[in-house]
C-alpha positions in Angstrom: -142.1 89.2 -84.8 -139.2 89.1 -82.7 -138.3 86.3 -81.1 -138.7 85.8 -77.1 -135.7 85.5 -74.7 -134.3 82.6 -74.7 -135.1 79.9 -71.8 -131.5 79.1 -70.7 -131.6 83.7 -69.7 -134.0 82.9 -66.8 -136.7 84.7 -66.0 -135.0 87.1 -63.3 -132.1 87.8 -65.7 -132.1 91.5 -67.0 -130.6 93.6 -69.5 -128.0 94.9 -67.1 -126.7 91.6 -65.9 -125.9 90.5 -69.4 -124.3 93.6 -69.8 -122.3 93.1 -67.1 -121.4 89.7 -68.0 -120.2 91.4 -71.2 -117.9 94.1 -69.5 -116.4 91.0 -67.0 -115.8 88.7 -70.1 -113.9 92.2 -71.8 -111.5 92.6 -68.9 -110.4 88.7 -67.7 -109.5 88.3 -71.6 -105.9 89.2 -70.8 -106.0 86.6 -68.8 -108.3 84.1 -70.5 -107.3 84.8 -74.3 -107.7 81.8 -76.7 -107.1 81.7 -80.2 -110.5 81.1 -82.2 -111.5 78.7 -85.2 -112.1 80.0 -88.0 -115.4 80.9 -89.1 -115.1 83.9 -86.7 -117.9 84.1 -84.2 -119.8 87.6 -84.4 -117.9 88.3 -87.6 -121.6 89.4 -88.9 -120.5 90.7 -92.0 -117.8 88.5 -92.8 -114.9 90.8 -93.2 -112.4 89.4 -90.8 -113.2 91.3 -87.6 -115.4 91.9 -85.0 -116.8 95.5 -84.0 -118.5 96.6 -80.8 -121.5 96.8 -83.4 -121.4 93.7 -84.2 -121.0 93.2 -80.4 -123.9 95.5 -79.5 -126.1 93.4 -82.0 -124.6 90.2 -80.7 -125.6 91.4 -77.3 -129.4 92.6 -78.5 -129.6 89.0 -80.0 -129.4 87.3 -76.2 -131.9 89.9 -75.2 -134.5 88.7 -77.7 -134.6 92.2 -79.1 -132.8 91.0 -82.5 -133.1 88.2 -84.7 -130.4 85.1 -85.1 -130.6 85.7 -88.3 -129.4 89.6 -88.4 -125.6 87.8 -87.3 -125.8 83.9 -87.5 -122.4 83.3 -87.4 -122.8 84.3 -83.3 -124.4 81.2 -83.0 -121.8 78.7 -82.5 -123.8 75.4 -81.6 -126.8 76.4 -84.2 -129.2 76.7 -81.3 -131.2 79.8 -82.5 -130.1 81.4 -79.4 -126.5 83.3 -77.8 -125.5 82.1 -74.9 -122.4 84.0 -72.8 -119.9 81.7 -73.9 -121.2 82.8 -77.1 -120.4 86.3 -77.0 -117.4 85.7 -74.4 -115.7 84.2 -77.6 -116.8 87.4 -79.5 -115.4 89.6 -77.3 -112.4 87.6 -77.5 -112.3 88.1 -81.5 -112.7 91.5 -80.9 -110.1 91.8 -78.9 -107.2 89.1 -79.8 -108.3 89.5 -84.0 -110.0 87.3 -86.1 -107.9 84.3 -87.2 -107.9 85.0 -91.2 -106.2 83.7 -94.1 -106.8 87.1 -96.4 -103.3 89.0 -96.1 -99.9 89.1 -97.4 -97.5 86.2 -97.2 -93.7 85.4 -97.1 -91.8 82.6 -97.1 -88.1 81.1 -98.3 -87.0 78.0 -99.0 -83.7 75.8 -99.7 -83.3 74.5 -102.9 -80.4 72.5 -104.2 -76.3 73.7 -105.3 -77.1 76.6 -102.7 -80.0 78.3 -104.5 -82.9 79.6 -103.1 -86.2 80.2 -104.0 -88.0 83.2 -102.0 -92.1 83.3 -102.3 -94.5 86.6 -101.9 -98.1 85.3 -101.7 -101.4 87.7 -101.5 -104.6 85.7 -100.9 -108.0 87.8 -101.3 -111.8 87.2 -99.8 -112.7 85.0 -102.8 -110.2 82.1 -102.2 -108.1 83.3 -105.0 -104.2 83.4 -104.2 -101.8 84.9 -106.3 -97.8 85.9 -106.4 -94.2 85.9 -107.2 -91.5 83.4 -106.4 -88.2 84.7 -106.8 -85.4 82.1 -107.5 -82.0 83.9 -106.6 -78.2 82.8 -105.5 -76.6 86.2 -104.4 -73.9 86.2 -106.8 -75.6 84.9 -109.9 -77.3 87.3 -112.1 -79.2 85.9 -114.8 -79.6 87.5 -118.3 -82.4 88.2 -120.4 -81.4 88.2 -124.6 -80.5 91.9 -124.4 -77.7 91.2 -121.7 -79.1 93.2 -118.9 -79.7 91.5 -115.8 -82.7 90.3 -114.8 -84.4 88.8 -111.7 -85.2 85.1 -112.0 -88.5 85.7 -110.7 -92.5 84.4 -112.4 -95.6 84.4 -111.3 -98.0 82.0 -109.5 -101.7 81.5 -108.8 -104.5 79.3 -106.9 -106.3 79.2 -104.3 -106.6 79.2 -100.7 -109.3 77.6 -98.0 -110.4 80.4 -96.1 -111.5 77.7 -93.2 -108.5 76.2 -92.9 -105.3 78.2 -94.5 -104.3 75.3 -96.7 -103.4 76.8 -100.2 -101.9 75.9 -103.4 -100.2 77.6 -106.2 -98.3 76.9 -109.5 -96.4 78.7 -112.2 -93.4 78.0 -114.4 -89.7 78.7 -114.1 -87.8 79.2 -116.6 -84.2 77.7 -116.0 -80.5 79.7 -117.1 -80.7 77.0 -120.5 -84.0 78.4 -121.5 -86.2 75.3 -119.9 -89.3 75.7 -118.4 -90.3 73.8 -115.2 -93.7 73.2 -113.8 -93.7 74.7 -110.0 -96.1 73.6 -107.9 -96.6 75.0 -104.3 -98.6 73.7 -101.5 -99.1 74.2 -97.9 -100.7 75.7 -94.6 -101.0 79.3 -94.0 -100.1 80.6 -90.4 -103.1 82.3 -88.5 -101.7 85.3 -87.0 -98.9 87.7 -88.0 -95.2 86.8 -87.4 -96.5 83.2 -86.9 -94.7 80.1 -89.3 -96.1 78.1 -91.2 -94.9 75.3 -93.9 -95.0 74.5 -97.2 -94.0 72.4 -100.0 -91.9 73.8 -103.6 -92.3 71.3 -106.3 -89.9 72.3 -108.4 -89.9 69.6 -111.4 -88.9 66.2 -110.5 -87.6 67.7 -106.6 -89.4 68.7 -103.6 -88.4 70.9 -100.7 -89.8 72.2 -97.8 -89.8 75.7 -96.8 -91.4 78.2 -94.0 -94.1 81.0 -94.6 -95.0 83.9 -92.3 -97.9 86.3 -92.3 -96.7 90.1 -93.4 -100.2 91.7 -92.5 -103.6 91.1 -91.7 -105.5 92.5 -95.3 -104.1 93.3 -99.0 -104.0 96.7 -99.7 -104.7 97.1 -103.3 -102.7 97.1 -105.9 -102.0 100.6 -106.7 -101.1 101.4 -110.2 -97.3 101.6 -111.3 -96.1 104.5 -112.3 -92.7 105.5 -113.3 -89.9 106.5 -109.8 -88.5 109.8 -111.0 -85.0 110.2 -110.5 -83.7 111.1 -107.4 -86.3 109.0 -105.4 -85.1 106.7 -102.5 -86.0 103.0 -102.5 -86.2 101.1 -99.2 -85.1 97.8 -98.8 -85.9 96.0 -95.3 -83.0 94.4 -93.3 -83.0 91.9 -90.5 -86.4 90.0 -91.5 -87.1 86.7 -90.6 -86.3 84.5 -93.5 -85.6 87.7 -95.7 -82.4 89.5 -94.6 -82.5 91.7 -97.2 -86.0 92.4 -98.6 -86.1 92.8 -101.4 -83.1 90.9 -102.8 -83.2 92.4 -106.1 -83.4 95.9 -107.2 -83.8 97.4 -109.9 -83.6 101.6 -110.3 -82.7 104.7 -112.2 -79.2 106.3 -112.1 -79.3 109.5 -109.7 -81.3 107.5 -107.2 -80.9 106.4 -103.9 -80.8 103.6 -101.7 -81.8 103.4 -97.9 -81.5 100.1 -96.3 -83.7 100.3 -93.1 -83.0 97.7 -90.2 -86.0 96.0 -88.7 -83.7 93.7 -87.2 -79.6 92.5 -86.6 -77.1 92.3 -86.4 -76.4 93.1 -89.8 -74.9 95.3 -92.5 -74.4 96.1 -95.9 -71.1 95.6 -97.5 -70.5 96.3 -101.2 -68.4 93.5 -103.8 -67.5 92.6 -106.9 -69.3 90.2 -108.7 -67.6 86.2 -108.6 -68.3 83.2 -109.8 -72.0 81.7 -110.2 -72.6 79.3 -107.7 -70.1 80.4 -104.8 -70.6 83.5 -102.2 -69.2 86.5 -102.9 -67.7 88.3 -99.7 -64.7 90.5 -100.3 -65.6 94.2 -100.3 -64.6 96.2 -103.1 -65.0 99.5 -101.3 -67.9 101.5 -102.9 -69.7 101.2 -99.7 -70.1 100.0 -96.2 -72.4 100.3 -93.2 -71.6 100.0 -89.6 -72.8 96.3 -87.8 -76.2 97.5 -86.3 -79.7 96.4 -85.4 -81.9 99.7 -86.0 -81.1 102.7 -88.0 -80.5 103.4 -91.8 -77.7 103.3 -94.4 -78.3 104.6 -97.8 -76.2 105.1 -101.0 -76.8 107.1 -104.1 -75.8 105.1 -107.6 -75.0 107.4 -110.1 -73.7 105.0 -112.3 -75.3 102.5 -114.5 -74.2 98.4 -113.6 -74.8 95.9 -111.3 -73.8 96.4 -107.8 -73.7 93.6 -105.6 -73.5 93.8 -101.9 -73.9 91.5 -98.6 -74.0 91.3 -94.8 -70.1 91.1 -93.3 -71.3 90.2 -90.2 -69.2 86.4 -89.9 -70.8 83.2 -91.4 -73.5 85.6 -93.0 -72.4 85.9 -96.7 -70.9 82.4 -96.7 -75.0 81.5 -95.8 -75.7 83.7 -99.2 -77.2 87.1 -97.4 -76.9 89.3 -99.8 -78.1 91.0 -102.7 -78.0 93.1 -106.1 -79.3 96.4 -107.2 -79.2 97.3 -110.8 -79.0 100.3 -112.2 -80.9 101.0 -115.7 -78.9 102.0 -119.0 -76.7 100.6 -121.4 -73.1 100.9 -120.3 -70.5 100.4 -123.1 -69.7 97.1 -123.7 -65.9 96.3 -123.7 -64.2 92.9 -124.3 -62.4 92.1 -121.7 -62.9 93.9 -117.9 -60.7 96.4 -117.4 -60.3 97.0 -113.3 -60.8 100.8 -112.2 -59.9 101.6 -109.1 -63.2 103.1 -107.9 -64.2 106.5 -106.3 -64.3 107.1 -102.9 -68.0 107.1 -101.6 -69.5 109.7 -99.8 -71.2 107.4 -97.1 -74.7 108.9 -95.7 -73.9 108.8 -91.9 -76.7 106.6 -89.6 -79.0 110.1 -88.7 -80.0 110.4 -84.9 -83.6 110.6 -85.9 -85.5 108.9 -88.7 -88.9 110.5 -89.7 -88.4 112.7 -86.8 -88.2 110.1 -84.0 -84.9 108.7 -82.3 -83.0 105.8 -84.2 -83.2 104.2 -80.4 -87.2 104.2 -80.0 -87.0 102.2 -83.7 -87.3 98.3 -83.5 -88.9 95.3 -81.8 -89.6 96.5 -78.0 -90.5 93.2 -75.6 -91.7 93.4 -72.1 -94.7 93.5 -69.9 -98.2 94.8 -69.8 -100.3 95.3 -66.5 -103.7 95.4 -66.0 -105.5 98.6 -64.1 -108.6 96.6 -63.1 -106.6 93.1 -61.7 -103.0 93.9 -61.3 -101.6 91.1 -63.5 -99.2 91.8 -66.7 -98.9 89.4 -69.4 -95.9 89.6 -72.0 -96.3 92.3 -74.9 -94.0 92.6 -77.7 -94.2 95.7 -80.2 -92.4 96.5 -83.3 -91.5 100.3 -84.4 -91.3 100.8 -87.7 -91.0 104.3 -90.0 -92.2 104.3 -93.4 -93.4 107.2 -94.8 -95.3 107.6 -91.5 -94.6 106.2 -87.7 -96.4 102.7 -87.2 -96.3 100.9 -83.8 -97.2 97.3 -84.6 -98.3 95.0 -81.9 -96.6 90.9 -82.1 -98.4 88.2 -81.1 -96.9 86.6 -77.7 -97.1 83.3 -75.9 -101.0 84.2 -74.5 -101.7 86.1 -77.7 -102.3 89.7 -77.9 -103.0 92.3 -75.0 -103.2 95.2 -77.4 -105.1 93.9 -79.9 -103.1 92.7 -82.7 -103.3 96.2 -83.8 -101.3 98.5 -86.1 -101.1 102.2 -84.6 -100.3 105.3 -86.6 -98.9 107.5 -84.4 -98.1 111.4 -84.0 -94.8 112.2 -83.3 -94.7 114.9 -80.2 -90.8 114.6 -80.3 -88.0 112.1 -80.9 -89.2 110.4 -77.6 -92.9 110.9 -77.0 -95.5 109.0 -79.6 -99.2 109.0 -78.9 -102.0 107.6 -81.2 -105.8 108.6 -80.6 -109.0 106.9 -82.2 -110.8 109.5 -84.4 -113.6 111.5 -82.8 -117.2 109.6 -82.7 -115.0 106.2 -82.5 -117.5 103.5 -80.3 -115.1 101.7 -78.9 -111.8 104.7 -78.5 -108.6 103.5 -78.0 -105.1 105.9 -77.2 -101.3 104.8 -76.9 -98.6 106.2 -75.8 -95.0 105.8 -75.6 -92.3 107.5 -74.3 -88.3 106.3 -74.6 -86.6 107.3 -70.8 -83.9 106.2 -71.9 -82.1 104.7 -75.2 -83.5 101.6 -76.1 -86.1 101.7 -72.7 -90.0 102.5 -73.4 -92.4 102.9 -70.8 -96.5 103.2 -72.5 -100.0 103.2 -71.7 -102.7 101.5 -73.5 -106.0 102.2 -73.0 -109.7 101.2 -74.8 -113.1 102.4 -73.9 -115.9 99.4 -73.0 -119.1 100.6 -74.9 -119.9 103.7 -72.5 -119.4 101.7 -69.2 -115.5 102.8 -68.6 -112.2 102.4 -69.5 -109.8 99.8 -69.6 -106.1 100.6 -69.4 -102.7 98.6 -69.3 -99.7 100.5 -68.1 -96.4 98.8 -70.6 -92.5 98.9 -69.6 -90.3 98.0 -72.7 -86.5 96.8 -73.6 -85.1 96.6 -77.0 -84.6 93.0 -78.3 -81.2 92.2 -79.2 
């Protein structure tokens, strides 16, 4: 038997009202948003979000015409009954995202004689938490007993605390004289993406403190490796927070290529010739160089196997150790003594006016404001646009959250200056974007999601480049 409305509804209450009460809590959440505690409230099945399904049932549950115990979690206080509050803070998870601690992490840290250790951390739905810590001083190639260089990289594993973000990990590193150290790494993981948080690297007998930041809201699993055939390009990020050059080591095929894509600047990629251990290594040796810049590409094709070294000339960057190595496979010919070769000219790969086929000045972090169709008001809204292999529009949390909703948006490209993005047919809850650039390095947008069948609700967005 189901069980009866509950008292606290009234009598005179009816379906419509809480309906209502529903839509009202949907569009002052712009205005109202709070960031949740974890467990998630009408997370019914657990998975880190909340669906208009799972609002719809939420919603059914206040009406007496489903059971508490079809989505218990709704029930914040344990009362047997949902309240509006109740699914006002549902709505909100639906909206803003679920906090979560299952997702991709990256951090750095400082350790000591300039080194520094960089961390890569996936945690999954069971707790578990697993990785690679990567222990580099551009400049310093270690060797494995072959002589070819090698990353100074191992792995870790442990477990994180789903409730509250607070993780810890260990592995061993294995030092240049063939030592191996315990590592052990604790800390608090941040709730939402591009937020910070900290941890401690127990590295032996020392102990340093280092940030973390959130890559992405779910794991995507670990695809089997397969061999890159020659000619492929490899992308390495530049301009990250924490990371300038992501990753720092590389290691490819001769007769490949690689494409250095700028999520952030000022920065750029200067080629040199390897130096001492310990000290940075900034004076180009001409095999290639970028322009300073914030957004575009640069990419290089190695034809020739070695170690190639490079780093950012933009001043007081390389003497901070922003750099990093690519290595290309085979077994040069060993000689005694290095014999200096004035090297070729490069043919340099000019920055392209379009990337993917949209304009290098729509690519980046976009910041500005978002204003509500229903009140008027705008809140702040800050978007990143990224292309990889397809065009992604990422929303970044702000000072009062998310407006958007913390979502990831694969759009369609109409031309270099006009992106949209639809829901697929039959969605419940449709949502569209679009963006067009009026100018280089100005976007103007409009967001809008449906409400369940009762209407629409759009924000209208005018963007600026950051930087």
């Amino acid at each position: 038997m189901l069980m009866p409305p509950p008292a606290r509804w009234g009598g005179c209450t009816t379906r419509r009202e809480i309906w209502m009460t529903l839509l009202v809590a949907v569009l002052m959440l712009g205005q109202h948003a709070a960031q949740a505690a974890p467990p998630c409230g009408g997370d019914c099945d657990g998975d880190g979000a909340v669906t208009v399904v799972e609002l719809i049932k939420g919603v059914n549950i206040a009406l007496g015409s489903a059971l508490v115990t079809q989505c218990p979690i709704i029930d914040a206080n344990g009362d047997q009954s949902v309240t509006v509050n109740e699914l006002v803070s549902a709505v909100n998870n639906a909206l803003v995202s679920c906090p979560t601690f299952v997702g991709m992490y990256s951090g750095s840290v400082e350790l000591d004689a300039g080194q520094r250790a960089t961390l890569e951390l996936t945690t999954q739905a069971t707790g578990q938490a697993s990785g690679t810590v990567t222990v580099l001083n551009p400049g310093t190639v270690r060797r494995t007993a072959s002589g070819r260089a090698a990353a100074p990289s191992f792995s870790i594993a442990g477990t994180v605390d789903l409730d509250t973000g607070s993780f810890s990990v260990s592995g061993t590193y294995t030092d240049d004289q063939g030592q191996d150290i315990p590592v052990n790494i604790s800390g608090t993981l941040p709730v939402r993406i591009g937020a910070t948080g900290q941890f401690e690297f127990r590295l032996g007998p020392g102990t340093y403190t280092g940030s973390i930041t959130s890559d992405s809201a779910a794991p995507s699993p670990t695809p089997t490796a397969t061999p890159t055939p020659s000619g492929s390009v490899h992308v390495i990020k530049v301009g990250q927070p924490n990371l300038p050059f992501d990753p720092e080591f590389l290691e490819i095929n001769p007769g490949e290529t690689v494409e250095w894509m700028w999520v952030g600047g000022p920065h750029s990629v200067v080629s040199n010739a390897p130096g001492a251990p310990g000290v940075p290594h900034c004076a180009p040796d001409g095999r290639f160089a970028s322009a300073v810049q914030s957004s575009g590409t640069f990419s290089f094709t190695f034809t020739t196997s070695g170690e190639y070294e490079y780093h950012c000339g933009v001043a007081g960057h390389c003497e901070n150790f922003e750099g990093g190595i690519i290595v290309v496979r085979g077994t040069p010919t060993p000689t005694a003594t290095h014999t200096p070769t004035v090297p070729p000219t490069p043919t340099l790969t000019p920055t392209p006016a379009t990337i993917g086929g949209v304009s290098t000045d729509m690519i980046g972090t976009f910041s500005g404001r978002a204003v509500s169709s229903v009140t008027g008001s705008d809140f702040p809204v800050r978007v990143q646009i990224l292309v990889v292999d397809q065009v992604t529009v990422n929303e970044l949390p702000t000072e009062v959250g998310n407006v958007l909703g913390g979502g990831s948006f694969v759009m369609t490209v109409l031309s270099p200056t006009q992106l949209e993005y639809h829901s697929p047919p039959g969605t419940l809850d449709p949502k569209s974007l679009t963006l067009e650039m009026l100018e280089p390095g100005h976007i103007t947008g409009v967001y809008t999601v449906g409400l369940m069948g009762m209407g629409t609700f759009t924000m209208t967005l005018d963007l600026q480049r950051e930087g």
